[in-house]
C-alpha positions in Angstrom: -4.2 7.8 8.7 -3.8 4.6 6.8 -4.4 1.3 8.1 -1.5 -1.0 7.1 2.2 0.4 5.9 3.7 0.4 2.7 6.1 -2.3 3.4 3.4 -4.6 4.4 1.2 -4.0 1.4 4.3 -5.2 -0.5 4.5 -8.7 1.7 1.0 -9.1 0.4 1.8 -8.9 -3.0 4.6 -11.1 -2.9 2.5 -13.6 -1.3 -0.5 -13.0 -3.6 3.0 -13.6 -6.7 3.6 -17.0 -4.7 0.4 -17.9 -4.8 -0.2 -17.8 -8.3 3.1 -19.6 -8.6 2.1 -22.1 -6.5 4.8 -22.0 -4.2 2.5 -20.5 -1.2 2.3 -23.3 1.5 -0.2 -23.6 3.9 0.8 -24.7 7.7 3.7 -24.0 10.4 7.1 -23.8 8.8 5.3 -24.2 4.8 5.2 -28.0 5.1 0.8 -28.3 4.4 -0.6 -28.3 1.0 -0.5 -25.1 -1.7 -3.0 -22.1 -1.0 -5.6 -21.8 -3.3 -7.5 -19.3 -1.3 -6.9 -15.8 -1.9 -7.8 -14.4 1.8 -5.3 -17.0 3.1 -2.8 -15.9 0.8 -3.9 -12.2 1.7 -3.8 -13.8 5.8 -0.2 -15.1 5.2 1.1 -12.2 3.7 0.1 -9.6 6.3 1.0 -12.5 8.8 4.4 -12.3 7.7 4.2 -8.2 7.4 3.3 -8.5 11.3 6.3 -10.7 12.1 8.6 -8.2 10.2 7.4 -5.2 12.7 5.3 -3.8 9.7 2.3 -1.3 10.6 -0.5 -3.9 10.5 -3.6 -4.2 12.8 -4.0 -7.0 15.2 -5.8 -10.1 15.0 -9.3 -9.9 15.7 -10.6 -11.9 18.1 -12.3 -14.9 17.5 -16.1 -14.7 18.3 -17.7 -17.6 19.9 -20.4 -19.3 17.5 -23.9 -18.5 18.3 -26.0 -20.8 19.3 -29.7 -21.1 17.3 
C-alpha cells in the first residue's frame, strides 16, 4: 500500500518548481526568507498536501535530545 497519494506527490513537485524559482518562502503566511533547503521544500510541500486532505503520514513526533 503506498505511503503518500498521488496528488500529494504532485504538491511536492510544485514546491520543489518553486524552489528552484525562488519563489518558496520560508515562515507562516510566506513572509521569512527563500528556501534553499531541499527537505524544507520537500517539508512544505507535503505540509501543504496535508492541509489539502491528501493521503500523507503524520508528523512524527519530536524526540527529546539526549543528554551525554
Amino acid at each position: 500500500m503506498a505511503r503518500y497519494s498521488k496528488s500529494a506527490g504532485k504538491d511536492v513537485k510544485r514546491a520543489m518548481d518553486r524552489r528552484k524559482k525562488g519563489s518558496l518562502k520560508r515562515g507562516k503566511g510566506g513572509k521569512g526568507g527563500k528556501v534553499k533547503s531541499r527537505a524544507q521544500a520537500i517539508a512544505i510541500g507535503l505540509s501543504e498536501a496535508r492541509k489539502k486532505g491528501a493521503k500523507v503520514p503524520r508528523k512524527s513526533a519530536k524526540k527529546p535530545a539526549r543528554k551525554k
